[in-house]
C-alpha positions, 0 to 999 in steps of 0.5 A: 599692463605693467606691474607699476600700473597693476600695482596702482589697482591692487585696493580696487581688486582687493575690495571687489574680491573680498566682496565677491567671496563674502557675498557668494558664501553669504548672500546676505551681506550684500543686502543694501541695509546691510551695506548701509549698516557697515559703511554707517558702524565705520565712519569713526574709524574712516574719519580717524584714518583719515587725518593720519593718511595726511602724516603718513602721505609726508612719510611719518607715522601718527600713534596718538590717534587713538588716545586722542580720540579716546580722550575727546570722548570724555572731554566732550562728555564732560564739557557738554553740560556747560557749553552744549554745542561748543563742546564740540568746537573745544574738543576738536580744538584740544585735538588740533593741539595735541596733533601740532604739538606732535608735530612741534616735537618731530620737527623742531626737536627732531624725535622719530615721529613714531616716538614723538606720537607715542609720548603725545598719546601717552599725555593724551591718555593721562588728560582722558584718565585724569578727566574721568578718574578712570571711570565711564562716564555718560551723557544726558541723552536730552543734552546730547541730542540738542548738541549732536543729534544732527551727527547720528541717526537717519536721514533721508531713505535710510542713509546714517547722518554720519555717512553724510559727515564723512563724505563732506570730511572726505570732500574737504581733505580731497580738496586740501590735497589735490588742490591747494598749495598745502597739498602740494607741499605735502606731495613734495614733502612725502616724495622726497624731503631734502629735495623739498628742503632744497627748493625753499619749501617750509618743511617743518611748517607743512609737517607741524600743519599734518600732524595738526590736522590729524589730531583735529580728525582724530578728535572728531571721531572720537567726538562721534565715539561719544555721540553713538555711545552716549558717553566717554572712557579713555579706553572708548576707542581701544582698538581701533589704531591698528585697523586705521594704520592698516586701512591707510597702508592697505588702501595704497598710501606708503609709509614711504609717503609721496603717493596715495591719499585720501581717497586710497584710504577711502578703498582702504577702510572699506577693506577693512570693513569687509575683513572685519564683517567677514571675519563676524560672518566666519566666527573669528573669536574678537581676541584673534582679530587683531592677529588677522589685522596685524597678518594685513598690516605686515603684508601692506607695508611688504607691498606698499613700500618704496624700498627706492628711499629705504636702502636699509631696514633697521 
């Protein structure tokens, strides 16, 4: 087997040897409630991993995550006394804004979508601030579990509610890219823009819909963040872009974009589950995590990357 072809497989190998050696030294992390634990304890980082696997497959770059989802949670703590289960819909809505105004800025005033992502994130963190006045703020839990309870807890033998949300969120963007006209543009976007350009593709609107649904996901982790905590905070989600970006690259989508996808990034956050638990497991102190995930990232991009459509670094 070719390198090429070797290559494709690299996420499966990783996550079947990460097991391998985690379960061997601890047995008891291959226990099925605990398996079932860890999948659950990811599904909001799997969710916001997954809008930004769709930036990242056109060959951008989404920052504003994180500060998304972060503001989402406030939103929708504050909003859920008056609109109860609509809060949902209007947080969401908030979020697919937020992602197409990222869009907007990157496409039609030609900002680096690294920067025009940066710019949006930072309002987005000042709505979250200026909502909460910089404080936690908390749910009604009667309130919450009348709107939301359907998004948490348990259902049948065991399996989190929220694993079946991202298996439907999971479906539904598969769909989106391997079978509708979206996803193609999408494909041809990422694998080479000025080709795509050229054949009368409407690039700007393809890239506006990416970042746009990006923004939508973001916003429905950070909804979830709200549900399982029972509040909000524009520092909720504090943490979580980094593992995102690296769930995404580590998982076999690019920077580069054109190839990988969502179920790449699927492999991908499992990976980085099982990085995390290890690292609980081994007693890597929380302040030297984001080194080990920084560590990852730095070799992902070094072994994801088409250097073909990249002939100088700056």
């Amino acid at each position: 087997m070719s390198f090429g072809r070797l290559k494709r497989h690299f996420p499966w190998i990783t996550l079947a040897v990460l097991v391998l050696i985690v379960g061997t030294i601890h047995p008891s992390f291959l226990r099925p409630q605990n398996l079932i634990e860890l999948a659950g304890d990811i599904v909001p980082l799997f969710i916001m991993a997954l809008g930004m696997t769709l930036v990242i497959y056109i060959g951008g770059i989404d920052l504003s995550a994180q500060s998304v989802a972060n503001m989402t949670t406030v939103l929708a703590t504050i909003s859920l006394p008056i609109f109860g289960v609509f809060s949902g819909v209007l947080v969401i809505l908030a979020g697919l804004a937020f992602g197409a105004l990222s869009g907007f800025v990157t496409t039609r005033l030609k900002v680096p979508s690294f920067i025009a992502t940066l710019a949006v994130g930072g309002l987005a963190l000042s709505v979250g601030q200026y909502a909460s006045s910089q404080r936690a703020l908390y749910m009604d839990a009667g309130e919450r579990d009348h709107a939301f309870g359907w998004m948490v807890g348990s259902g049948w033998s065991g399996v989190p509610h929220e694993l079946i949300l991202a298996l439907v969120l999971v479906v539904l963007a598969w769909f989106l890219q391997n079978r509708t006209t979206i996803g193609r543009a999408l494909k041809a976007i990422g694998a080479g823009e000025p080709a795509a350009v050229a054949s009368g593709l409407k690039v700007e609107r393809y890239k506006i819909l990416a970042f746009a649904f990006s923004g939508m996901l973001a916003a429905i982790a950070g909804l979830l963040f709200s549900v399982k905590l029972s509040g909000g905070s524009p520092t909720l989600a504090e943490g979580f872009l980094l593992p995102a970006i690296v769930a995404v690259l580590v998982g076999g989508t690019p920077l580069t974009g054109g190839v990988g996808g969502v179920l790449n990034t699927l492999v991908g956050v499992l990976i980085v589950a099982v990085v995390r638990a290890s690292m609980l497991y081994f007693g890597v102190p929380a302040t030297s995590q984001q080194i080990v995930f920084g560590i990852v990232l730095i070799v992902a991009i070094a072994l994801t990357i088409d250097r073909s459509k990249i002939r100088i670094v700056k």
